[in-house]
C-alpha positions as CSV (number, residue, x, y, z in Angstrom):
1,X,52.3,46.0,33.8
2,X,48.2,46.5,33.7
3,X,48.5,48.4,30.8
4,X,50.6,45.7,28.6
5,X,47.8,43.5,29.6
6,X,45.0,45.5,28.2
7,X,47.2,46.4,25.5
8,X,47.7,42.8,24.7
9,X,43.8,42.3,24.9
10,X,43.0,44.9,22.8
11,X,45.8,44.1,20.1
12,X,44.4,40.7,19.9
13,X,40.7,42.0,19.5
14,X,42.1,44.3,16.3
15,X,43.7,41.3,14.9
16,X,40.7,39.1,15.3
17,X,38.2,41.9,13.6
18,X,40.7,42.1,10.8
19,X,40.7,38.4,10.1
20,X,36.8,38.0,10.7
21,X,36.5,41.1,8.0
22,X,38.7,39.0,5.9
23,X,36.9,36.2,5.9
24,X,33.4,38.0,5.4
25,X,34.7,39.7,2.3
26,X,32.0,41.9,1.7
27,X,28.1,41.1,2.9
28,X,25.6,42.8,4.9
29,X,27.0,44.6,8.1
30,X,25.5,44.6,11.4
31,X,26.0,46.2,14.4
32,X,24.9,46.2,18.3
33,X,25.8,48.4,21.2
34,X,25.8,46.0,24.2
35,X,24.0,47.2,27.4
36,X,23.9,46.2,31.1
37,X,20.6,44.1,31.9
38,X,19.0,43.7,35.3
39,X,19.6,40.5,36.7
40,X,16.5,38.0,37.3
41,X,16.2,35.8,40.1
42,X,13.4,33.7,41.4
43,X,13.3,34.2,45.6
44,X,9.8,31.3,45.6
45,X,7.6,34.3,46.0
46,X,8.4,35.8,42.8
47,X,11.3,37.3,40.4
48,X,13.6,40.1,42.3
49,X,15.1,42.3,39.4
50,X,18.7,43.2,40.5
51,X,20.8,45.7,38.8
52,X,23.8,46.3,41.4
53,X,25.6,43.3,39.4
54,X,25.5,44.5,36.1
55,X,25.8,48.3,36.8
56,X,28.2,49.5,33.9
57,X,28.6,46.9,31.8
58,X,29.1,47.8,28.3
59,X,30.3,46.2,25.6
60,X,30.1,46.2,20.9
61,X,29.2,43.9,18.5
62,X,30.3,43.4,15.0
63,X,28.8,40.9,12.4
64,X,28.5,40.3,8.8
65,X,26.4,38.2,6.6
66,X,27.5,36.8,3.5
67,X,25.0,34.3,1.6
68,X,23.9,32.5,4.7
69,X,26.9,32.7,6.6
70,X,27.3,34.9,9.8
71,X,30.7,36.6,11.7
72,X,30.5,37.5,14.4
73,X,33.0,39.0,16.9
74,X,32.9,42.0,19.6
75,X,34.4,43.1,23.3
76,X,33.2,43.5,26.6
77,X,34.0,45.1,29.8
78,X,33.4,46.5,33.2
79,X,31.6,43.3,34.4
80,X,31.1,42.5,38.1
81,X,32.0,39.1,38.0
82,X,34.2,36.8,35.6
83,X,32.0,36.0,31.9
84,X,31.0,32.3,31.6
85,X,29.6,32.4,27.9
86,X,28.2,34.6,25.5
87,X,25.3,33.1,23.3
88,X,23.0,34.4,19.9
89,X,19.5,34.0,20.6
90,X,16.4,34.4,18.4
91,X,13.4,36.7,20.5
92,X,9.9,37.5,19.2
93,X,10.8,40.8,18.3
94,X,13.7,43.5,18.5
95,X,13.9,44.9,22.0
96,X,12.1,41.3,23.4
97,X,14.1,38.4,25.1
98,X,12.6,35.3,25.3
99,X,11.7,34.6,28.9
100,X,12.1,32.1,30.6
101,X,15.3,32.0,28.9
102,X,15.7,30.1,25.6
103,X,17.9,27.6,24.1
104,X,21.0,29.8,22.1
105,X,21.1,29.2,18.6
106,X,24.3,29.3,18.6
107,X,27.8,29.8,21.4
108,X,30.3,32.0,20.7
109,X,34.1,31.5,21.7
110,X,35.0,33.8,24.7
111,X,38.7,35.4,25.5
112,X,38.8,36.3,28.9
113,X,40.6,39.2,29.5
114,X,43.8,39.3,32.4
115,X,41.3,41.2,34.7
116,X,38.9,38.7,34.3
117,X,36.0,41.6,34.3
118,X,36.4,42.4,30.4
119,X,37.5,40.0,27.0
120,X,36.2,39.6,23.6
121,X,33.9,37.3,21.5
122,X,33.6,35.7,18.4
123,X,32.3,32.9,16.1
124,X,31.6,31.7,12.3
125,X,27.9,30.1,12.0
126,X,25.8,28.5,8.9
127,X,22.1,30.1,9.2
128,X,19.1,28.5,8.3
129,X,16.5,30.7,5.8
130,X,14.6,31.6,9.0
131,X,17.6,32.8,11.1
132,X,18.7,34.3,8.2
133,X,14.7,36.8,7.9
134,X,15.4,36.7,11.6
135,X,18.9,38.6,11.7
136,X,17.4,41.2,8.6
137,X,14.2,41.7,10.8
138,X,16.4,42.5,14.5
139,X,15.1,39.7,15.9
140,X,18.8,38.2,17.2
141,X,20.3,39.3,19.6
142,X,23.3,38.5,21.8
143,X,23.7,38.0,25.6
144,X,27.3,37.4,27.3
145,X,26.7,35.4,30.6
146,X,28.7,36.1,33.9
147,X,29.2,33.8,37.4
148,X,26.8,36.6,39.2
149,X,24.4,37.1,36.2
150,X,23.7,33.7,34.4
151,X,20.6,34.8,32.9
152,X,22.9,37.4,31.0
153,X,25.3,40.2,32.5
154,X,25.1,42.3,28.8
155,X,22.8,42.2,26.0
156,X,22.4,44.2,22.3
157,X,20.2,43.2,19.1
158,X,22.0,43.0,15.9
159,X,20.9,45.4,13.2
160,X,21.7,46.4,10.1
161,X,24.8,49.0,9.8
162,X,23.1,52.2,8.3
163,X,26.6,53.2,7.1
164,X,27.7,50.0,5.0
């Protein structure tokens, strides 16, 4: 029974890659491995850096630019606790999140998975000129949220597919 969930999951990510690629026709690829980050919570003396929660997490990001317009979809999995969101930010510079945690610039759909611990994401945005020397510079990245990790469960930086 598990595995005609996950099957079902994973059936639904391949169909949603293959109509995302279809609608990107061609455009710059991007890529980003998604990583487990530490959680971060305030205790009034200070920020306590937690990494039991997020410990395995993993996940993959695929996007494509074509003029000004970004696709973007991926999967996630192994999460502690169920996802809430998952967000594209713009940091100062590849590798750096903004902290205290920024506005997204843009919200992604999420599929929850039957397990609740895993799903996918994906979305279709209209990038400004900046976004757009942003995305080519590494300077977006995306975070999926979780109930025990709000300031993000899994992170990754989008950059430019070597291989396309």
């Amino acid at each position: 029974m598990a595995f005609k969930r996950y099957f079902a999951v994973w059936l639904a990510l391949g169909l949603a890659c293959v109509a995302v690629t279809a609608l990107a026709q061609g455009g710059d690829k991007y890529k980003a491995r998604l990583s487990a980050v530490p959680s971060l919570r305030s205790t009034g003396a200070g920020i306590n850096v937690t990494a039991d929660s997020v410990k395995g997490a993993e996940g993959n990001v695929m996007a494509t630019l074509s003029g000004k317009k970004l696709t973007v979809s991926g999967s996630f999995e192994k999460f502690a606790s169920a996802p809430t969101e998952a967000n594209l930010f713009m940091g100062p510079a590849m590798g750096a999140r903004n902290y205290p945690a920024g506005t997204p610039i843009f919200k992604l759909s999420v599929m929850k998975a039957a397990d609740g611990k895993s799903g996918t994401f994906s979305g279709m945005f209209d990038l400004t000129t900046d976004q757009v020397d942003a995305l080519k510079k590494g300077r977006i990245y995306l975070q999926v949220h979780s109930e025990g990790s709000p300031t993000g469960h899994v992170v990754g930086w989008l950059a430019k597919d070597a291989g396309k």
